[in-house]
FIGU-595069 format. One record per residue (C-alpha): z, y, x; residue in three letters. Coordinates in Angstrom, 3 decimals. Last residue first. Example, Ala and Ser with C-alpha at 12.3 -4.5 7.8 and 13.67 -1.06 7.14 Angstrom:
residues 2
pz py px residu
7.140 -1.060 13.670 SER
7.800 -4.500 12.300 ALA
This chain:
residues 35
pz py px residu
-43.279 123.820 12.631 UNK
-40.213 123.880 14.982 UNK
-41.232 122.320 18.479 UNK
-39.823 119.187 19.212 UNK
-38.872 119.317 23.454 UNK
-35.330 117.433 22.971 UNK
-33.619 120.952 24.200 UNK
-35.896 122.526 21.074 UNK
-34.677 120.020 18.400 UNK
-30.675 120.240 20.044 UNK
-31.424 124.103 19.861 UNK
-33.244 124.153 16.018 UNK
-29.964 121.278 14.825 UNK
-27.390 123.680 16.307 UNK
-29.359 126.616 14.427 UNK
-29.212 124.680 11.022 UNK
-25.182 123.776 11.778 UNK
-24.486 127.688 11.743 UNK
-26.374 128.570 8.992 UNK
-24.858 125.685 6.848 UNK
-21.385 126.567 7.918 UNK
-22.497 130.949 6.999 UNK
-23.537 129.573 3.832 UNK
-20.291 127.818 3.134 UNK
-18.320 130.261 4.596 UNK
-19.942 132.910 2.101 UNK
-19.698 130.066 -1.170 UNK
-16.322 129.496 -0.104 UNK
-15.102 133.792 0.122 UNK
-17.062 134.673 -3.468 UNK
-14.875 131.550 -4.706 UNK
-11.768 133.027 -3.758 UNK
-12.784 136.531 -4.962 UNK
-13.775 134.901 -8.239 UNK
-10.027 134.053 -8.696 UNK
């Protein structure tokens, strides 16, 4: 059972990851530079 939980929190991370660097590029591509 932990094992199934161990294997959401990692995809959730690696989600959150992945939708932080789509937000960075569309911020960059708009011409806002990250603080």
């Amino acid at each position: 059972m932990p094992d199934i939980y161990a294997e959401a929190a990692e995809s959730i991370v690696n989600a959150d990851r992945a939708a932080a660097e789509e937000v960075a590029r569309r911020a960059l591509d708009s011409g806002v530079s990250p603080s």
